[in-house]
C-alpha positions in Angstrom: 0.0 0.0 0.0 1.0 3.3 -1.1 1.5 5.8 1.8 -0.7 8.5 2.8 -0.4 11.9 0.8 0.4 14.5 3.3 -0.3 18.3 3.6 0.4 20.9 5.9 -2.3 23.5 5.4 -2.5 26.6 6.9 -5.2 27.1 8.9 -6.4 30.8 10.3 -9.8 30.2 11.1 -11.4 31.9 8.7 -13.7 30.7 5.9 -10.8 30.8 3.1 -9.1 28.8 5.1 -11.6 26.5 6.5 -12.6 25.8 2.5 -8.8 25.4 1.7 -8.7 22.9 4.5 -11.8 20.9 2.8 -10.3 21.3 -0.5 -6.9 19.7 0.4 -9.3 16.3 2.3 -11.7 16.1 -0.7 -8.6 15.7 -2.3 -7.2 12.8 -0.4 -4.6 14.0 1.3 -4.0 13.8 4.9 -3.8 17.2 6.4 -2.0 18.4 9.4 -3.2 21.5 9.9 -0.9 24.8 11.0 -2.3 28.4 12.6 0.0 30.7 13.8 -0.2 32.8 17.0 1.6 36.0 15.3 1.0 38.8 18.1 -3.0 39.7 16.1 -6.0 41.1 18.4 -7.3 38.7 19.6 -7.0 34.7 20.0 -10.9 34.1 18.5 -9.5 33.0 15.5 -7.0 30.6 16.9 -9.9 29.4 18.4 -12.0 29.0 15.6 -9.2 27.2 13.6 -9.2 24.5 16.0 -12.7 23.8 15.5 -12.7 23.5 12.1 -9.3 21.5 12.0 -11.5 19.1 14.1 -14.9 19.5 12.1 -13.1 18.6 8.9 -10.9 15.7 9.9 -7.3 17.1 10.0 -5.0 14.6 11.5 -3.8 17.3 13.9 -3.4 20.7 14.7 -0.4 23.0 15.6 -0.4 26.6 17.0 3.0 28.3 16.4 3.8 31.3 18.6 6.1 33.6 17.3 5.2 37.4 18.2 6.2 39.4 14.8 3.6 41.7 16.5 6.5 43.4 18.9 7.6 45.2 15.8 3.7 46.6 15.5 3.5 48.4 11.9 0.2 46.7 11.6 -3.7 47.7 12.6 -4.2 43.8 13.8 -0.7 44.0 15.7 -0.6 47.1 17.0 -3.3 48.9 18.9 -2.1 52.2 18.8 -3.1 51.7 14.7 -7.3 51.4 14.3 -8.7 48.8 12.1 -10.1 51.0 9.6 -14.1 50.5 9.2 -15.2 53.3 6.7 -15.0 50.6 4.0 -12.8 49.3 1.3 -10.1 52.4 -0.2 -7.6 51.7 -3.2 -4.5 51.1 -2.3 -2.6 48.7 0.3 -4.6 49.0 3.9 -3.4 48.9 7.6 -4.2 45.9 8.2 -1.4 44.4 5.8 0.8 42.8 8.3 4.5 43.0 6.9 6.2 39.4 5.7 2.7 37.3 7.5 2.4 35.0 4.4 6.0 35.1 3.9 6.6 33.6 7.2 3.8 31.5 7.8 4.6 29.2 4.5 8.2 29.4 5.7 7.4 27.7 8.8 4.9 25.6 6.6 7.7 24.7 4.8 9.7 23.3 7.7 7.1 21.1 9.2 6.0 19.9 5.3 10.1 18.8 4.9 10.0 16.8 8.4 6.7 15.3 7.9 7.4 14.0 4.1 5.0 16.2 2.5 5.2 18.0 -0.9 2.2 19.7 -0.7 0.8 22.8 1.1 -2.0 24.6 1.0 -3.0 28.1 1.8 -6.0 29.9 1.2 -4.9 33.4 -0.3 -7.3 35.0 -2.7 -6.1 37.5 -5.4 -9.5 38.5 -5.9 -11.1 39.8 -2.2 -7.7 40.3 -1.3 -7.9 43.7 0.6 -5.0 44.8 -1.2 -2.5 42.8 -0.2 0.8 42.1 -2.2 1.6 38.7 -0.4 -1.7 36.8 -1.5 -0.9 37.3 -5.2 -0.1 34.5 -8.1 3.4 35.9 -8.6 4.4 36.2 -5.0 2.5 32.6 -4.4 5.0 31.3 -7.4 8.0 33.0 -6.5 7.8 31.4 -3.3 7.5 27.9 -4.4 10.6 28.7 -6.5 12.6 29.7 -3.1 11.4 26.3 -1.5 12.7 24.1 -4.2 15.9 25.7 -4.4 16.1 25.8 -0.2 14.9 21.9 0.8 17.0 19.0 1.0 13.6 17.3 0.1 13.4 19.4 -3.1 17.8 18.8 -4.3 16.4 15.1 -3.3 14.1 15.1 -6.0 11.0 15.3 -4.1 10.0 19.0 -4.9 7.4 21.0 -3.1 4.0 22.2 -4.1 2.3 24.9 -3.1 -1.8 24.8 -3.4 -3.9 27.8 -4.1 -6.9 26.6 -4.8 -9.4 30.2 -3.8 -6.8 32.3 -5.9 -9.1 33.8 -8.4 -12.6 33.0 -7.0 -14.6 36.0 -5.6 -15.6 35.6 -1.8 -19.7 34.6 -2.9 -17.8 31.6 -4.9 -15.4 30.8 -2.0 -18.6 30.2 0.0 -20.7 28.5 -2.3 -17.6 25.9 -2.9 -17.5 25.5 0.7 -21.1 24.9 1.8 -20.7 22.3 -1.4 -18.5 20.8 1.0 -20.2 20.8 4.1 -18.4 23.3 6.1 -20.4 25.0 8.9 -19.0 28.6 8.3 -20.4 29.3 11.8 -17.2 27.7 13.1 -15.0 30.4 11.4 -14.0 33.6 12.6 -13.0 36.2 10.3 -13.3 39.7 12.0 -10.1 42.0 12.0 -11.7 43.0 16.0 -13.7 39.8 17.3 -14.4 39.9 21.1 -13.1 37.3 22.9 -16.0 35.1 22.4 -15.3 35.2 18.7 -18.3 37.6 18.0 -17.5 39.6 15.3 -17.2 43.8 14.6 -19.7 44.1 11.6 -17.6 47.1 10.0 -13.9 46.5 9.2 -13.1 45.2 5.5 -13.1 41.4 6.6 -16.2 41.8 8.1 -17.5 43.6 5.2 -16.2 41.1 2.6 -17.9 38.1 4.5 -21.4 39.7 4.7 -21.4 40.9 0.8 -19.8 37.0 -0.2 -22.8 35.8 1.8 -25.1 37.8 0.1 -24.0 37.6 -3.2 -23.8 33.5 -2.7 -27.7 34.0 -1.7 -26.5 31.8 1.4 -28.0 33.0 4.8 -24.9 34.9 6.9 -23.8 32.4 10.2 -21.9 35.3 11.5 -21.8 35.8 15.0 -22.1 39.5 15.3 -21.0 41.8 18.7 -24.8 43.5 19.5 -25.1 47.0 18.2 -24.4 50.3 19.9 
């Protein structure tokens, strides 16, 4: 018997993610699922990503702590920077968070070479991306390119390969592909500002792209919101 396909897939907690996640099982691979503790607001979507790492079968989850939030430079590491929630503007927002996806797959990276997996996933989306230059095709293949030159695994002949499966879907596609699936988006957390019980703002630009992806699915919205006023 052949063995099992691995993947490490990262895992926020969120419903790109948590689709990414199903994706990657549908697929057949065995999925060890990875979330980082980076130094954001709050913990709600650590939470949340254990959930659905359970909810969809992962063979196990990891939470990384590594604080890139003590150099701030961020609206969802810093708090002296608001989350903006005036709506969507051109250009790249606060709530970027300098070298995130760049360091997340790196770590990604590491656990895929010790467990013998070539594959990883990550949900990034070019499309309701906020803006952000790290969740584009050509950073998303440039990467790759850095991890088969960097592995042992890779100058061994077994290259890596990284997944983007939500790259060019808009958020109302995202969710229909996921509901396909089964997920219970009420598991996910995607709020920039969720309290502490994972209840979510209403207003900032995740928030905003969740609701309009719901709506424009026709899909009823599972979000958890904070009460008004």
């Amino acid at each position: 018997m052949p063995p099992p396909k691995r993947a490490v897939v990262l895992l926020s907690g969120g419903l790109d993610s948590a689709t990414c996640l199903a994706i990657a099982h549908t697929e057949g691979f065995v999925c060890h699922c990875l979330s980082v503790d980076y130094g954001q607001r709050h913990a709600a979507e650590l939470a949340a990503a254990a959930h659905v790492a359970t909810a969809l079968g992962a063979q196990e989850h990891r939470i990384v702590h590594l604080d890139i939030g003590q150099f701030g430079g961020s609206a969802l590491t810093d708090s002296a920077i608001a989350v903006p929630t005036g709506g969507l503007a051109p250009g790249i927002p606060v709530t970027y968070v300098p070298a995130r996806n760049t360091i997340m797959l790196s770590l990604a990276l590491g656990w895929a070479e010790i467990l013998g997996a070539q594959d990883i996933f990550v949900g990034v989306n070019a499309v309701d991306y906020s803006g952000y230059p790290d969740c584009r095709a050509e950073f998303i293949k440039a990467f790759e390119t850095m991890a088969n030159l960097a592995t042992k695994a890779a100058a061994e002949g077994h290259p890596l390969k990284l997944h983007v499966p939500l790259i060019d879907l808009a958020k109302a596609d995202i969710i229909r592909q996921g509901k396909a699936l089964g997920i219970d988006f009420a598991l996910t957390v995607s709020c920039y500002q969720a309290d502490s019980s994972g209840h979510a703002c209403g207003v900032c630009d995740a928030c905003r792209l969740r609701r309009d992806g719901f709506a424009a699915a026709g899909a009823a919205d599972p979000t958890r919101y904070q009460p008004a006023g």
